[in-house]
mmCIF file of the N, C-alpha and C atoms, coordinates in Angstrom:
data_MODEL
# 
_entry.id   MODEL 
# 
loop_
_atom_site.group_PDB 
_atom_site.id 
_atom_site.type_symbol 
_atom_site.label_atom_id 
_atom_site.label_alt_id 
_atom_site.label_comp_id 
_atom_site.label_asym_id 
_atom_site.label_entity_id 
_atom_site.label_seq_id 
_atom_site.pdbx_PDB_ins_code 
_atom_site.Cartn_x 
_atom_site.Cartn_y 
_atom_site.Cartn_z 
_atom_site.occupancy 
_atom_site.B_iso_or_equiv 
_atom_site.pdbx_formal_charge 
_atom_site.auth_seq_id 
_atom_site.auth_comp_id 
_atom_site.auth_asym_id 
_atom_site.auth_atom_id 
_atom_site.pdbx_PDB_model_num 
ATOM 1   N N  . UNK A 1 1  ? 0.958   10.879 11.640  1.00 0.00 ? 1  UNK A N  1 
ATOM 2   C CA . UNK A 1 1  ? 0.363   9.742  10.973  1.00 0.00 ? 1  UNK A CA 1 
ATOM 3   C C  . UNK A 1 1  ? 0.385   9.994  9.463   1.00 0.00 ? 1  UNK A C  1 
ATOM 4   N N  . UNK A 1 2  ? 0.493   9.244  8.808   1.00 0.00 ? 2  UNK A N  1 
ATOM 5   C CA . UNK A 1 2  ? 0.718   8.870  7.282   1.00 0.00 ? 2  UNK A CA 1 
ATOM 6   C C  . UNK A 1 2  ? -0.052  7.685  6.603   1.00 0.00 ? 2  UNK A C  1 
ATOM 7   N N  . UNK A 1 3  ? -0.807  8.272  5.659   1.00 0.00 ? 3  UNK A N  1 
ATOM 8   C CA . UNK A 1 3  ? -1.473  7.308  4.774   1.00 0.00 ? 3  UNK A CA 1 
ATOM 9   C C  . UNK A 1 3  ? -0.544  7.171  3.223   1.00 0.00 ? 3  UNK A C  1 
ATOM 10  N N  . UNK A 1 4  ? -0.518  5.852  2.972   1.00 0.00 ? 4  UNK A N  1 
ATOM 11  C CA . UNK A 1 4  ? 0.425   5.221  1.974   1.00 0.00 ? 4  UNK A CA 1 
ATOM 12  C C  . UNK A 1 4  ? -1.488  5.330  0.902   1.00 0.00 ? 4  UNK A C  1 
ATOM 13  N N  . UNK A 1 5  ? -1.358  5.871  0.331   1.00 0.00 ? 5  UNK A N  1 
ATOM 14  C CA . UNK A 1 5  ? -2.660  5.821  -1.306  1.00 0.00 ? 5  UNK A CA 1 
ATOM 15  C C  . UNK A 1 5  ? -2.391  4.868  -2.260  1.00 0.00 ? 5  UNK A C  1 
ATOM 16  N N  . UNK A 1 6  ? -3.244  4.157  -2.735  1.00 0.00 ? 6  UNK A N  1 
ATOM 17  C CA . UNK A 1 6  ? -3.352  3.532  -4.051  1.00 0.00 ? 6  UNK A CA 1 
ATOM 18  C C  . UNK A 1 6  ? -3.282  4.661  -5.357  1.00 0.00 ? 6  UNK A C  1 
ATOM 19  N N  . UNK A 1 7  ? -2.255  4.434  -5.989  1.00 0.00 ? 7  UNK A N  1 
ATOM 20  C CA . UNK A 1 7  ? -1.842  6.058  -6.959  1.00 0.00 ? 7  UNK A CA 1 
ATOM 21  C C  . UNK A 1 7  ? -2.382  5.386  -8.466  1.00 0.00 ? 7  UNK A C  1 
ATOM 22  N N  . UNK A 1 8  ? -3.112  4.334  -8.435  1.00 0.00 ? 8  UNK A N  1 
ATOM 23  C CA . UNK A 1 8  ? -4.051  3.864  -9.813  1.00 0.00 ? 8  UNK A CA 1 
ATOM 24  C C  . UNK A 1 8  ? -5.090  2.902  -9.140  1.00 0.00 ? 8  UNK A C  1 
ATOM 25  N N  . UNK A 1 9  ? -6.147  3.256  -10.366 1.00 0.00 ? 9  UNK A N  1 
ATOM 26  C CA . UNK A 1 9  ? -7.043  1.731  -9.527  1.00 0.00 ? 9  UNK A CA 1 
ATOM 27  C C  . UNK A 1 9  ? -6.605  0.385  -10.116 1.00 0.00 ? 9  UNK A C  1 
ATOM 28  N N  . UNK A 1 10 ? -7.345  -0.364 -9.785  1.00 0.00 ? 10 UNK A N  1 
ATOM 29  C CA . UNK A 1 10 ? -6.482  -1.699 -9.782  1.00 0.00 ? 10 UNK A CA 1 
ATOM 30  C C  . UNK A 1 10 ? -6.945  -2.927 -8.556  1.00 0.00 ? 10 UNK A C  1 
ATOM 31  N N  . UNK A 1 11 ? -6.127  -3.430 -8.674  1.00 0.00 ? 11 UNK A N  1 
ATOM 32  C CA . UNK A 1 11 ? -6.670  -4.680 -7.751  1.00 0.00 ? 11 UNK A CA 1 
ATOM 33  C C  . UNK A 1 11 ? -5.251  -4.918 -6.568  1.00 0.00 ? 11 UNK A C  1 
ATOM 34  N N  . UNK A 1 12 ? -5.856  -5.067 -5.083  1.00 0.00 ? 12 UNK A N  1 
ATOM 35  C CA . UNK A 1 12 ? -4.429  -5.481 -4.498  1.00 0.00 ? 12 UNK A CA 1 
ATOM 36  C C  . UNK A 1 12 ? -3.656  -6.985 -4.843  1.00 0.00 ? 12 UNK A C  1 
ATOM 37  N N  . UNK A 1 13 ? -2.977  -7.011 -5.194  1.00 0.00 ? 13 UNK A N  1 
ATOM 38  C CA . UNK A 1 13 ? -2.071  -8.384 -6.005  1.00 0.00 ? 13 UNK A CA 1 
ATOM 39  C C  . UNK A 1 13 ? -1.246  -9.012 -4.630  1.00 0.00 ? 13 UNK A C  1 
ATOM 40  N N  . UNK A 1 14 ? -0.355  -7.826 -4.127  1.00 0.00 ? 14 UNK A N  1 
ATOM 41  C CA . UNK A 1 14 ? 0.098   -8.415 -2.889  1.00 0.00 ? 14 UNK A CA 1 
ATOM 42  C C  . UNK A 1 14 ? 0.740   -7.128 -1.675  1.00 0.00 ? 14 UNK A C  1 
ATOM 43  N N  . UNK A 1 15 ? 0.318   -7.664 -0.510  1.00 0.00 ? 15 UNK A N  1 
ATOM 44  C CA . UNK A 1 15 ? 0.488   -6.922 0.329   1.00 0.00 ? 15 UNK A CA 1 
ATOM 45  C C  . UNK A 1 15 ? 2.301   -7.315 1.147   1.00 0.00 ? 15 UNK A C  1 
ATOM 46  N N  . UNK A 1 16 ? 3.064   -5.880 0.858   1.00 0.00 ? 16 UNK A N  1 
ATOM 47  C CA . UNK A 1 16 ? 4.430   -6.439 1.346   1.00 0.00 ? 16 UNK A CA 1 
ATOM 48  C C  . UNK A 1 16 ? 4.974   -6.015 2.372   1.00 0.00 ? 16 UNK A C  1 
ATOM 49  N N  . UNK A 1 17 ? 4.153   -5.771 3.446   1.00 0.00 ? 17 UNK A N  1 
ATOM 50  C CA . UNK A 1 17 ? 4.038   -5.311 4.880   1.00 0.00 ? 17 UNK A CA 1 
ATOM 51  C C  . UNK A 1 17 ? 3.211   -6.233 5.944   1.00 0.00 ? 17 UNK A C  1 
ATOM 52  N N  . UNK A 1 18 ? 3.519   -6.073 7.101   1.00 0.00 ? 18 UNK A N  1 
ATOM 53  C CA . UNK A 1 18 ? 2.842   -6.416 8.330   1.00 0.00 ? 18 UNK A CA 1 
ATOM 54  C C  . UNK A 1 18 ? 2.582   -5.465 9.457   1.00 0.00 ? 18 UNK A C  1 
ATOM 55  N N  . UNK A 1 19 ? 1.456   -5.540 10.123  1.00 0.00 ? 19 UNK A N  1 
ATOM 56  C CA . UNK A 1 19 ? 1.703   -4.246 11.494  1.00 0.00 ? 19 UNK A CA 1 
ATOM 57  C C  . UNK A 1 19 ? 2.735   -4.787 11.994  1.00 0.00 ? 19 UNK A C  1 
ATOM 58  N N  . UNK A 1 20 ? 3.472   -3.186 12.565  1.00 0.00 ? 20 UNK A N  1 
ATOM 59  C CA . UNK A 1 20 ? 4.683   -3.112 13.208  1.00 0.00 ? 20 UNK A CA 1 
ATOM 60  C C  . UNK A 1 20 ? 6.069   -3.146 12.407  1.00 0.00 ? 20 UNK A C  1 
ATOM 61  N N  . UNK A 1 21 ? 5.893   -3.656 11.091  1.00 0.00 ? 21 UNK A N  1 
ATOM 62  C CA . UNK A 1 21 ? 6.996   -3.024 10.684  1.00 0.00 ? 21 UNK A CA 1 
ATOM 63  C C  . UNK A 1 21 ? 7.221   -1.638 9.818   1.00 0.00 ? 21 UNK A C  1 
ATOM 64  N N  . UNK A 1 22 ? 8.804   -1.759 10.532  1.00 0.00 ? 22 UNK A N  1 
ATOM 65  C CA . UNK A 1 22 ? 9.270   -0.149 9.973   1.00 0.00 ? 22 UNK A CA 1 
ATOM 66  C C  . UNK A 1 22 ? 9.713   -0.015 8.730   1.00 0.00 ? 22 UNK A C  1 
ATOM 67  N N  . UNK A 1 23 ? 8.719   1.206  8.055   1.00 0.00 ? 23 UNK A N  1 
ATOM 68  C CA . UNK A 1 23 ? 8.785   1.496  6.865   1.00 0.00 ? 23 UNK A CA 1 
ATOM 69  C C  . UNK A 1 23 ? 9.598   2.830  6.854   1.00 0.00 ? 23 UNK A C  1 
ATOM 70  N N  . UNK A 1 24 ? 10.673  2.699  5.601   1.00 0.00 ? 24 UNK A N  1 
ATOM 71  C CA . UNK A 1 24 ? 11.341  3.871  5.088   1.00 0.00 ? 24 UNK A CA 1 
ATOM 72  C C  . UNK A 1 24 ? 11.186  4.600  4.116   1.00 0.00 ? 24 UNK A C  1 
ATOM 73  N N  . UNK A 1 25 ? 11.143  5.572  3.809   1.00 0.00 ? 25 UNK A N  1 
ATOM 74  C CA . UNK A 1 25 ? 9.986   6.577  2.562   1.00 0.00 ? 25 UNK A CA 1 
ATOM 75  C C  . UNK A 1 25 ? 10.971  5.493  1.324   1.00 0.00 ? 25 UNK A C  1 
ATOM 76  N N  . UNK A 1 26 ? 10.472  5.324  0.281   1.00 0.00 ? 26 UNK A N  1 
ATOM 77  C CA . UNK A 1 26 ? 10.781  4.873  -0.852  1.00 0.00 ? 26 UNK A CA 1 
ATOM 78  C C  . UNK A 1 26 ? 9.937   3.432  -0.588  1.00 0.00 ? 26 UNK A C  1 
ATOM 79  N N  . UNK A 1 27 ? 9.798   2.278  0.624   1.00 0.00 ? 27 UNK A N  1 
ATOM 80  C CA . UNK A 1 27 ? 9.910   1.487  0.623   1.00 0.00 ? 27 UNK A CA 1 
ATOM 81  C C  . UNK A 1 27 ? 8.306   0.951  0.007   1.00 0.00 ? 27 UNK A C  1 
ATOM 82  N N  . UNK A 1 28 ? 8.329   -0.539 -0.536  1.00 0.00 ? 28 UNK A N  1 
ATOM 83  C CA . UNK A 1 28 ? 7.081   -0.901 -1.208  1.00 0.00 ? 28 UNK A CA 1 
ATOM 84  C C  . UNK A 1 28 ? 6.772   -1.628 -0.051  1.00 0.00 ? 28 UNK A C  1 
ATOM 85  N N  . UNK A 1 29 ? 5.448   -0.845 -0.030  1.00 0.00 ? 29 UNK A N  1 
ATOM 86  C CA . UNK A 1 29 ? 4.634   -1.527 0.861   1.00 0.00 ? 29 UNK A CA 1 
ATOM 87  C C  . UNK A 1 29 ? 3.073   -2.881 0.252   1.00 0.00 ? 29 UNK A C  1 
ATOM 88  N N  . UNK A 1 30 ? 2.751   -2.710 -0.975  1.00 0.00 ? 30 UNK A N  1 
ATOM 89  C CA . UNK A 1 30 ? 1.713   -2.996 -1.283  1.00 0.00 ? 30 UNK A CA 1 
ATOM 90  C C  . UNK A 1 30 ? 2.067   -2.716 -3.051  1.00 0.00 ? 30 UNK A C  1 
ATOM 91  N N  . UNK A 1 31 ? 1.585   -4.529 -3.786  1.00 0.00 ? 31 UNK A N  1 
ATOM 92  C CA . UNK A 1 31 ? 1.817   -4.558 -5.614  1.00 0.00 ? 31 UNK A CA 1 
ATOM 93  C C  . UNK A 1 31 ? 0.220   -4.225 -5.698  1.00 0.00 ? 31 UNK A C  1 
ATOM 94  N N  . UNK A 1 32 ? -0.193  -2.885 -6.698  1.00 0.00 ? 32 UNK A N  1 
ATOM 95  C CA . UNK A 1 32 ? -1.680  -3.535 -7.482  1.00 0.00 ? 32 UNK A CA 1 
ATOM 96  C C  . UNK A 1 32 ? -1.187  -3.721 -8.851  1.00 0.00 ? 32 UNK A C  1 
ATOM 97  N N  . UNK A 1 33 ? -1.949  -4.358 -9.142  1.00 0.00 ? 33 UNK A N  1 
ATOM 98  C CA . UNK A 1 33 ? -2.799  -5.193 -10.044 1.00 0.00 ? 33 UNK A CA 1 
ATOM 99  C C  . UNK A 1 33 ? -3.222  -4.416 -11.383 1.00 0.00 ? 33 UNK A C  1 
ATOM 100 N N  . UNK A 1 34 ? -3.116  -3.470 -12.011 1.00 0.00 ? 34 UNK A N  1 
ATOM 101 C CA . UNK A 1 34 ? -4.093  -2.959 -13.224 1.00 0.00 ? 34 UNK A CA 1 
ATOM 102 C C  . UNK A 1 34 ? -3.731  -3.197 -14.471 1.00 0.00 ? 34 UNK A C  1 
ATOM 103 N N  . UNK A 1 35 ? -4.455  -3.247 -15.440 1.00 0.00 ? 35 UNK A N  1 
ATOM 104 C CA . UNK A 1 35 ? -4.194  -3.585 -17.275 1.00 0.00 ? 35 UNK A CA 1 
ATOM 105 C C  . UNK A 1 35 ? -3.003  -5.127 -17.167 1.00 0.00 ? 35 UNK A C  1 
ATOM 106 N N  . UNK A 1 36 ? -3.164  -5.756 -16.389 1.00 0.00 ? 36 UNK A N  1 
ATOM 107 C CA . UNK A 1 36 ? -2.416  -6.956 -16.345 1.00 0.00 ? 36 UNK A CA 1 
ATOM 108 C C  . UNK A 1 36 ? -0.654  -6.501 -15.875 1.00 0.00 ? 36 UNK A C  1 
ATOM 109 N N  . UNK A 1 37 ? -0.550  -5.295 -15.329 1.00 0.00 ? 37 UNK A N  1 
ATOM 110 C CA . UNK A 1 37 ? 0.587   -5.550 -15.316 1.00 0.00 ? 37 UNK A CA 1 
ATOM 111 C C  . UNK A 1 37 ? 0.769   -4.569 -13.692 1.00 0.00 ? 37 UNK A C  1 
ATOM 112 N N  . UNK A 1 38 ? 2.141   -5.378 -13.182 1.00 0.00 ? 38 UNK A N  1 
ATOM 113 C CA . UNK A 1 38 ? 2.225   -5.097 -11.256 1.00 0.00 ? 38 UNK A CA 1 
ATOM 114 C C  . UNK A 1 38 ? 2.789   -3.590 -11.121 1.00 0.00 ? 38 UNK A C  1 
ATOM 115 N N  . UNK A 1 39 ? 2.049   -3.044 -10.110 1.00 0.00 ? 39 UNK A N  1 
ATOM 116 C CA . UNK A 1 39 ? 2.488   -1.593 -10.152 1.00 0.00 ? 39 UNK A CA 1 
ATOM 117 C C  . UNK A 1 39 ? 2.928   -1.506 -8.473  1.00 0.00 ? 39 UNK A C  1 
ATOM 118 N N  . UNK A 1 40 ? 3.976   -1.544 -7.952  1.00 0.00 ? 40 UNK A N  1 
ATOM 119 C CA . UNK A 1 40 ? 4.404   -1.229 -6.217  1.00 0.00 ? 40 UNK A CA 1 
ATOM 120 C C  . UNK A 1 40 ? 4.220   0.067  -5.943  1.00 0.00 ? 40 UNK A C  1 
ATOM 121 N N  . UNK A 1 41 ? 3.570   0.125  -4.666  1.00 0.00 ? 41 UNK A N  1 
ATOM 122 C CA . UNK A 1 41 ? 2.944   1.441  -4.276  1.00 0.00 ? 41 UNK A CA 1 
ATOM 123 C C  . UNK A 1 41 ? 3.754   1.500  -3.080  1.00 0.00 ? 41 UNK A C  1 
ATOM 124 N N  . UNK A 1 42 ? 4.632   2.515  -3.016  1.00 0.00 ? 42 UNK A N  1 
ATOM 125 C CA . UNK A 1 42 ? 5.949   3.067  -2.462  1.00 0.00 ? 42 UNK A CA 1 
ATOM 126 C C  . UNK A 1 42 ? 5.156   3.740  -1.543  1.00 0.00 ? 42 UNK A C  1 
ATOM 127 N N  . UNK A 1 43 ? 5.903   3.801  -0.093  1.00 0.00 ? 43 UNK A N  1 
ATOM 128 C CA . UNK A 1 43 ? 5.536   4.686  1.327   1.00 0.00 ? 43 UNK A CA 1 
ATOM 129 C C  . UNK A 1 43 ? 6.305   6.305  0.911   1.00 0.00 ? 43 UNK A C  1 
ATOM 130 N N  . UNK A 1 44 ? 5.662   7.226  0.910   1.00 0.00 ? 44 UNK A N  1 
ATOM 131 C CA . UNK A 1 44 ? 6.116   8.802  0.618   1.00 0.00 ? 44 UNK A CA 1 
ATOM 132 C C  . UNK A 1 44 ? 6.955   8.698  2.020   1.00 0.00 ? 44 UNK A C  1 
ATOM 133 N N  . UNK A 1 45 ? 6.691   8.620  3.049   1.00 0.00 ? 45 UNK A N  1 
ATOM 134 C CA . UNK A 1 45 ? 7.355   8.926  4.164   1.00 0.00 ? 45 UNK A CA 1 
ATOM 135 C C  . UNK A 1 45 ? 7.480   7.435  4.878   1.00 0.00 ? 45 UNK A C  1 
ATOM 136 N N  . UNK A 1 46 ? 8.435   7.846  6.183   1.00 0.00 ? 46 UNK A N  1 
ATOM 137 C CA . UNK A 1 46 ? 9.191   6.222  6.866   1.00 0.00 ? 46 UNK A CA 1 
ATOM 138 C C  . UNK A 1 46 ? 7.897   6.771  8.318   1.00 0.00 ? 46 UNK A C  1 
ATOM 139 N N  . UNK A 1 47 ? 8.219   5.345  8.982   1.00 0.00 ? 47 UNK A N  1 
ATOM 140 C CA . UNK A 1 47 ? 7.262   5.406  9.715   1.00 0.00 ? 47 UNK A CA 1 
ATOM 141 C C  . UNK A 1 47 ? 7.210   3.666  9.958   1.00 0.00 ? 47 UNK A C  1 
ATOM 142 N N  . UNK A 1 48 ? 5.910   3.327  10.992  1.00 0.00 ? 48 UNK A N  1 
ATOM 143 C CA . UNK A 1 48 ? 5.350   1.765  11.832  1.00 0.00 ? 48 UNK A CA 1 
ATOM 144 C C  . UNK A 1 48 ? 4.327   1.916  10.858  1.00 0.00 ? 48 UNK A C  1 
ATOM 145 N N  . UNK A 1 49 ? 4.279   0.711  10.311  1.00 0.00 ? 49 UNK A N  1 
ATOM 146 C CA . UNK A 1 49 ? 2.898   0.067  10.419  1.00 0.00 ? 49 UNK A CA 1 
ATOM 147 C C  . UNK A 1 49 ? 1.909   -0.046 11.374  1.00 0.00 ? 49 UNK A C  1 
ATOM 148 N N  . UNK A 1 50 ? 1.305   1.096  11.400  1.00 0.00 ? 50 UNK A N  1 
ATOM 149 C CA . UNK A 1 50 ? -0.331  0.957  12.433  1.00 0.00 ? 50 UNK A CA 1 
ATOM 150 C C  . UNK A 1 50 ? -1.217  0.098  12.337  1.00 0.00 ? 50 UNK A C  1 
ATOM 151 N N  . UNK A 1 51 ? -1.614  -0.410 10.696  1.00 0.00 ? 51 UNK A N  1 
ATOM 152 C CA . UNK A 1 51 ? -3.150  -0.639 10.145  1.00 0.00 ? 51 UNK A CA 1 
ATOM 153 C C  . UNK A 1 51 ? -2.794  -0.724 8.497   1.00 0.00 ? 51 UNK A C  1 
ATOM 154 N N  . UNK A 1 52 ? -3.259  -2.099 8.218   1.00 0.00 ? 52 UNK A N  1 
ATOM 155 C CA . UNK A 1 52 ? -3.385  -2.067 7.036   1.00 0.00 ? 52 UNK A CA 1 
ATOM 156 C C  . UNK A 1 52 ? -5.202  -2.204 6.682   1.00 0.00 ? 52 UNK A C  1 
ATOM 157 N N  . UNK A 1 53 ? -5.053  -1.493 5.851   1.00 0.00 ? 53 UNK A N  1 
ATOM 158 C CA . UNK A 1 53 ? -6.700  -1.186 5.505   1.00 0.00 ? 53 UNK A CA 1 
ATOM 159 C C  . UNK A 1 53 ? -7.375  -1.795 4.466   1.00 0.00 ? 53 UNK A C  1 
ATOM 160 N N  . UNK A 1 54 ? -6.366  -2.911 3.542   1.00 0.00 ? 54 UNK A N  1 
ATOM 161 C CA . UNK A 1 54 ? -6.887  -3.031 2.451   1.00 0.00 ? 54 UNK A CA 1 
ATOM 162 C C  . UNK A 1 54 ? -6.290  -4.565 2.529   1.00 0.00 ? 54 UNK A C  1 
ATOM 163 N N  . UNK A 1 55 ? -7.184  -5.574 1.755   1.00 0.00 ? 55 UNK A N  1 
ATOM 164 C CA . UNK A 1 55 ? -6.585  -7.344 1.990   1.00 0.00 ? 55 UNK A CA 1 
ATOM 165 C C  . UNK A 1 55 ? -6.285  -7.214 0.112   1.00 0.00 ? 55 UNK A C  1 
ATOM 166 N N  . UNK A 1 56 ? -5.724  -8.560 0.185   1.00 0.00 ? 56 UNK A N  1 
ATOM 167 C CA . UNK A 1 56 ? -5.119  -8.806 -0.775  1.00 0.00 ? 56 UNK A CA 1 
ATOM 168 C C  . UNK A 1 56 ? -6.543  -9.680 -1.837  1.00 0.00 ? 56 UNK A C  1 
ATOM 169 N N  . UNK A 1 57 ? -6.540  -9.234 -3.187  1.00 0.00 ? 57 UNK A N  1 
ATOM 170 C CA . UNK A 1 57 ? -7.461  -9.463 -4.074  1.00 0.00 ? 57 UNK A CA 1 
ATOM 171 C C  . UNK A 1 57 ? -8.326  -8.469 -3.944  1.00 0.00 ? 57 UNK A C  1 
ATOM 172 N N  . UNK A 1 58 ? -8.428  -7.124 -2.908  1.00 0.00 ? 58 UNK A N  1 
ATOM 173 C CA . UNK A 1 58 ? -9.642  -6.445 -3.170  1.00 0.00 ? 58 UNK A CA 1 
ATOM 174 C C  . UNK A 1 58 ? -9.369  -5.233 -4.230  1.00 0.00 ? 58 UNK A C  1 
ATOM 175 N N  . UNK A 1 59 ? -10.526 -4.672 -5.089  1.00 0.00 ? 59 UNK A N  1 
ATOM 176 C CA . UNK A 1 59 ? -10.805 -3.947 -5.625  1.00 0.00 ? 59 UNK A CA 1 
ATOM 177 C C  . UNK A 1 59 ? -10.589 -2.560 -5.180  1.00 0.00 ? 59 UNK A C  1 
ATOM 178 N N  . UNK A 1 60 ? -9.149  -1.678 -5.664  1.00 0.00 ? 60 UNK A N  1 
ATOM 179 C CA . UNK A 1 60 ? -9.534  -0.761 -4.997  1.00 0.00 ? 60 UNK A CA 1 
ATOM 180 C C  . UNK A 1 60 ? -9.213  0.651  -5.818  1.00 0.00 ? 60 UNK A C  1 
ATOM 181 N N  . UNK A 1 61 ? -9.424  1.839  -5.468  1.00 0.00 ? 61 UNK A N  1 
ATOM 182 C CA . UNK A 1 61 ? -9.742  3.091  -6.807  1.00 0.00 ? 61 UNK A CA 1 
ATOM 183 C C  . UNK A 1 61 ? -8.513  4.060  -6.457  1.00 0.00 ? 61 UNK A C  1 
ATOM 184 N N  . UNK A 1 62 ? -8.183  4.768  -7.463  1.00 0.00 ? 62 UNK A N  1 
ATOM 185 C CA . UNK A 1 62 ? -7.073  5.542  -6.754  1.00 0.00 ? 62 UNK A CA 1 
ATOM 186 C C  . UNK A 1 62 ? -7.168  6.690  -5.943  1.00 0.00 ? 62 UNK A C  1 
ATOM 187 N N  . UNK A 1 63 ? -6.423  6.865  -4.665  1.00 0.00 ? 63 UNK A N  1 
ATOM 188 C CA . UNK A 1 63 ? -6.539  7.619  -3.766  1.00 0.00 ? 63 UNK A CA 1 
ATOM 189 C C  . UNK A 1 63 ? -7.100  6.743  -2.827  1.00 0.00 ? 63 UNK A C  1 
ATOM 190 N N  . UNK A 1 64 ? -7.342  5.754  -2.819  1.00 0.00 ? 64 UNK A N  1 
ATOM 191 C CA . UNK A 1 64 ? -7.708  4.709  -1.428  1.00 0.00 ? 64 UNK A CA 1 
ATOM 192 C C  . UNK A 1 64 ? -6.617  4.875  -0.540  1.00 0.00 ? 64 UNK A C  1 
ATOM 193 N N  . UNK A 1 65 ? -6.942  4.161  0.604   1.00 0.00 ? 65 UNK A N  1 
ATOM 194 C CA . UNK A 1 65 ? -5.847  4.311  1.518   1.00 0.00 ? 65 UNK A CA 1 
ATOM 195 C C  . UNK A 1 65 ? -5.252  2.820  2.081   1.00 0.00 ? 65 UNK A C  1 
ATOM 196 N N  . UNK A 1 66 ? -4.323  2.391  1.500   1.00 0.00 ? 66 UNK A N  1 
ATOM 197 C CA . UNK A 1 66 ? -3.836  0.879  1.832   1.00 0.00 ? 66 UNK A CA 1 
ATOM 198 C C  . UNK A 1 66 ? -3.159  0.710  3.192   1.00 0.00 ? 66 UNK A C  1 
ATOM 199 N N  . UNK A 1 67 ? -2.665  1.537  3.532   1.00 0.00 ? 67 UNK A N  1 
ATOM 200 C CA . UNK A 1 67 ? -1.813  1.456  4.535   1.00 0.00 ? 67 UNK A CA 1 
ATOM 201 C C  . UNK A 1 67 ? -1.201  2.640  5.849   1.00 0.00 ? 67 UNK A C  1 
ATOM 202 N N  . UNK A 1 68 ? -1.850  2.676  6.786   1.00 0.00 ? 68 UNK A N  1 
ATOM 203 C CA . UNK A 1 68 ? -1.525  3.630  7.780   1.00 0.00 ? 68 UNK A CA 1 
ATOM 204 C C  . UNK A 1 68 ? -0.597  3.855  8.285   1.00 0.00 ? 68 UNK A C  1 
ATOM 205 N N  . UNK A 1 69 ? 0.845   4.343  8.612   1.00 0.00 ? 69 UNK A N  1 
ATOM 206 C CA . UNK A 1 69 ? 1.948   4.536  9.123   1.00 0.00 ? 69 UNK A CA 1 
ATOM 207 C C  . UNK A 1 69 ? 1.970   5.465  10.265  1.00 0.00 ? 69 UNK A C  1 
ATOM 208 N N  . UNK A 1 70 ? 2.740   5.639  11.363  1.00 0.00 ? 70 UNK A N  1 
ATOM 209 C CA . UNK A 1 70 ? 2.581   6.078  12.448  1.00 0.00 ? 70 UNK A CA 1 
ATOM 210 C C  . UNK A 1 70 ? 4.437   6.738  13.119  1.00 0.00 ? 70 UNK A C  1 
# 
């Protein structure tokens, strides 16, 4: 199992995943939001979408966990 982190805080802007799909390490899973400008938060490793943990517009700090991979 693999957690995809929020690597700044920021706001989620947009979520670019669904459960069940297959993610490949590089791939963007999730844009935040910080100082006005879009930052894509890349999967370290490939893997399923288990669980996304985080909705779109929420507030979140870095080292959160947006996205569970399996």
């Amino acid at each position: 199992m693999a957690v995809v982190e929020a690597h700044i805080t920021g706001t989620v802007w947009k979520i670019e995943c669904a459960v069940g799909d297959a993610i490949e390490e590089g791939d963007t899973v999730a844009i935040l939001e910080s100082m006005k400008m879009e930052m894509p938060v890349e999967a370290e490793d490939g893997g399923t979408v288990t669980e996304i943990v985080c909705t779109e517009g929420q507030a979140v700090s870095e080292g959160d966990p947006l996205v569970v991979l399996e």
